[in-house]
N, C-alpha and C positions, 0 to 999 in steps of 0.2 A: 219540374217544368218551370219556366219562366217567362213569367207575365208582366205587361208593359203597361201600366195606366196614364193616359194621357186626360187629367179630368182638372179645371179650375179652381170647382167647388172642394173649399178642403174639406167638409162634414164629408162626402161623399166620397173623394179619393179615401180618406181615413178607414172610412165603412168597408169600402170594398177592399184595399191592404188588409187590413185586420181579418177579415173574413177569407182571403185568400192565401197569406201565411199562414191562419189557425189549421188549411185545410193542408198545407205541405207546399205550398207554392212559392217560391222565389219570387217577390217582386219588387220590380224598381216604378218610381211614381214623378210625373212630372206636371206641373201646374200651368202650364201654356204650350199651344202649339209649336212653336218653332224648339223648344228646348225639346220637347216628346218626341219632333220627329229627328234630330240631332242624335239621339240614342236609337230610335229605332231603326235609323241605318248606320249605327256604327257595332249594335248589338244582335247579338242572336234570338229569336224571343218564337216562346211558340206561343202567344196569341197578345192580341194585343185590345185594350180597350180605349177607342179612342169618342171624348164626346164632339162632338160636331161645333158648340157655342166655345170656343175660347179666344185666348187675347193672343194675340201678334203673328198667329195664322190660324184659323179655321178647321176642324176636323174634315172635312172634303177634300181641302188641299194637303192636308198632313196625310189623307190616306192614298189620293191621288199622286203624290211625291213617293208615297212607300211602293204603290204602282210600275211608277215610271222609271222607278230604279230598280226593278228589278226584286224587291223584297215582297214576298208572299207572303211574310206574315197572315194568320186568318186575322179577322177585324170583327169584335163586337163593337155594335155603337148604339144610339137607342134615337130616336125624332123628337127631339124636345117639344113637349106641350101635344095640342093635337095638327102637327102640322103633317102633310101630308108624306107620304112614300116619291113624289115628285122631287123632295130634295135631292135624291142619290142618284137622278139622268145623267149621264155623265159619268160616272162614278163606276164603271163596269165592274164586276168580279171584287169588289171595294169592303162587302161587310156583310155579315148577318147585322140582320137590323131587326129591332124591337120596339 
């Protein structure tokens, strides 16, 4: 399987790569939104983790683009801090969220 990390923070991209190769998983990692969503419609991926805070496009718009085009990728993403389930209106069919 191959999994798409679209995460800023490198400790955390790091963490989750490393913990998802150790398990058998193919993944490629990208450290800003427009570069993550660049791969995610050019590549096949069967999940994708995308966070919502990053520089030069936003995880809402990187998943609303994966949307719009047609790519189903499934989408984990997580609500930074305690902000509300209200971020993702908009966002139809977009992610499991945590």
């Amino acid at each position: 399987m191959r999994i798409l990390i679209i995460e800023d923070d490198a400790k955390i991209a790091s963490f989750l790569e490393k913990g998802l190769k150790e398990a058998g998983f193919t993944v490629d990692s990208r450290g800003d939104g427009q570069a993550g969503l660049e791969l995610a419609l050019s590549v096949s991926y069967d999940a994708a983790i995308v966070d919502l805070m990053l520089p030069k496009l936003d995880g809402l718009a990187v998943i609303e683009t994966m949307r719009s085009e047609n790519v189903d990728t499934p989408v984990l993403s997580s609500v930074p801090g305690n902000r509300s389930m209200t971020a993702f209106r908009g966002c139809s069919g977009a992610a499991t969220i945590i």
